[in-house]
Rosetta silent file (secondary structure, phi, psi, omega in degrees, C-alpha in Angstrom):
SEQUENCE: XXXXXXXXXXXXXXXXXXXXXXXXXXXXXXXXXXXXXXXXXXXXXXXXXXXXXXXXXX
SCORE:     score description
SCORE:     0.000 S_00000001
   1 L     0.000  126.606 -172.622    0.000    0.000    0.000 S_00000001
   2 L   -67.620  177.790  168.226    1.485    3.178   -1.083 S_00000001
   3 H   -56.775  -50.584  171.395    2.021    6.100    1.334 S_00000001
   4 H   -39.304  -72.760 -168.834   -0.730    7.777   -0.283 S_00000001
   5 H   -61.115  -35.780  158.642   -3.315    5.339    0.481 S_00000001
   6 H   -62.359  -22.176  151.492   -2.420    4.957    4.469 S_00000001
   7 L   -21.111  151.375 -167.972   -3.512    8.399    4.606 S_00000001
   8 L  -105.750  159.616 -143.960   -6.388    9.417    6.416 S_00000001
   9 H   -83.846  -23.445  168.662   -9.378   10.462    3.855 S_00000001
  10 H   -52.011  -60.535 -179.746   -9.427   14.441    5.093 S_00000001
  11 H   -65.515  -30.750 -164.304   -5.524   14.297    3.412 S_00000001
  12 H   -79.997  -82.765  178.815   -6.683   12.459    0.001 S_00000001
  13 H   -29.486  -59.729  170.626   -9.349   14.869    0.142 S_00000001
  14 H   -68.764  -22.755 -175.304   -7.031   18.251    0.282 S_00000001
  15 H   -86.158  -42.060  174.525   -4.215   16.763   -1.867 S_00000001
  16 H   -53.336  -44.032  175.201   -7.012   16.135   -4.452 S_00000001
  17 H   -67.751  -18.791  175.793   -8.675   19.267   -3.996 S_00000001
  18 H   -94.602  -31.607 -172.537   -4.933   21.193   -4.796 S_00000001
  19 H   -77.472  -40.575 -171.682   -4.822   18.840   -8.092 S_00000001
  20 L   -97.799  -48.136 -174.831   -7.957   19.157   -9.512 S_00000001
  21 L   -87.980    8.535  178.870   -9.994   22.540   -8.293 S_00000001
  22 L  -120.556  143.353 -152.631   -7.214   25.156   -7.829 S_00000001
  23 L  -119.473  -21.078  175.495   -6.749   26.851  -10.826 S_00000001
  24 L  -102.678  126.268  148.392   -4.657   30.266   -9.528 S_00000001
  25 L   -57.111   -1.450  172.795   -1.266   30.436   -8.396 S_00000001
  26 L  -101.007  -44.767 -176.438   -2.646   33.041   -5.563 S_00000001
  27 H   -55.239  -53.523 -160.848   -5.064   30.282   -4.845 S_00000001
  28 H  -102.101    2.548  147.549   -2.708   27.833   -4.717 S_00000001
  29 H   -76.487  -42.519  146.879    0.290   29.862   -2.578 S_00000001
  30 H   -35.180  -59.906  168.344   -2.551   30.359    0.011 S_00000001
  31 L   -82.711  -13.789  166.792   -3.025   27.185    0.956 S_00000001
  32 L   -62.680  -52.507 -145.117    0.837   26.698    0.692 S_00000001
  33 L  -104.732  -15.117 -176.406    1.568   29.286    3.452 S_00000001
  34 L  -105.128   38.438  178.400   -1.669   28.210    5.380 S_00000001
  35 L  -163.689   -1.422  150.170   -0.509   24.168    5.490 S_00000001
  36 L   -72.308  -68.382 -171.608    3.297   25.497    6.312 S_00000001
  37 H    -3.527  -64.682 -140.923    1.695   27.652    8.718 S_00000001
  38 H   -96.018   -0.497 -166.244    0.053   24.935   10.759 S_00000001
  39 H   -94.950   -6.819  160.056    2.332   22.179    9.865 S_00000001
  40 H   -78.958  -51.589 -136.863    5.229   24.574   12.139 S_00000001
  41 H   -72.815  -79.435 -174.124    2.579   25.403   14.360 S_00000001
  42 H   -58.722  -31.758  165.971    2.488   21.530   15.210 S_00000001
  43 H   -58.200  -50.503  173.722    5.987   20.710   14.863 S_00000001
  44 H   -44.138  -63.804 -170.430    6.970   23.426   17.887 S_00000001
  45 H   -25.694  -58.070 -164.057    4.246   21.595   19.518 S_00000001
  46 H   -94.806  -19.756  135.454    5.330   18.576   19.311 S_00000001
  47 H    -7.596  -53.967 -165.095    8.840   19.465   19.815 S_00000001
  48 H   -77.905  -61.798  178.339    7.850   21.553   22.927 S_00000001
  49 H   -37.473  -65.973 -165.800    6.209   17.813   24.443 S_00000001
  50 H   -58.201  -28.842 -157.623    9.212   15.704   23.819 S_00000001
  51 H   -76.122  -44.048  156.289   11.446   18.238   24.964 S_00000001
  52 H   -19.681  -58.061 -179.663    9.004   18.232   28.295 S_00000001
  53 H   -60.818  -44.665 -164.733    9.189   14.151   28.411 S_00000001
  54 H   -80.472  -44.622  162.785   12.613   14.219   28.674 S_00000001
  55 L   -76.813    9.346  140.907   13.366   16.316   31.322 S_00000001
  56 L   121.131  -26.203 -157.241   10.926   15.165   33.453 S_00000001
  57 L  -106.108  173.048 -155.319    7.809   17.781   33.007 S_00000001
  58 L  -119.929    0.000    0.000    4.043   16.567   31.825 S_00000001
């Protein structure tokens, strides 16, 4: 089973939705900077946990 396909159907659903319906490069730099955005957003996050775990705090 490819990577693709272990996906959960919300991601099939946006990577499809970038392939087929966006038709503007402002359209489609939007959702680039708003799926960096949140995809930092979570990395600090989860960054900020492990770094927590290790040293001891919950």
């Amino acid at each position: 089973m490819s990577f693709f396909q272990q996906q959960p159907k919300s991601v099939k659903k946006a990577i499809r939705y970038i392939l087929q319906d966006v038709h503007s490069l402002e359209t489609l730099e939007q959702l680039e900077k708003m799926i960096r955005y949140y995809i930092q957003k979570r990395k600090r996050e989860l960054l900020n946990k492990e770094r927590g775990a290790i040293i001891g705090i919950s």
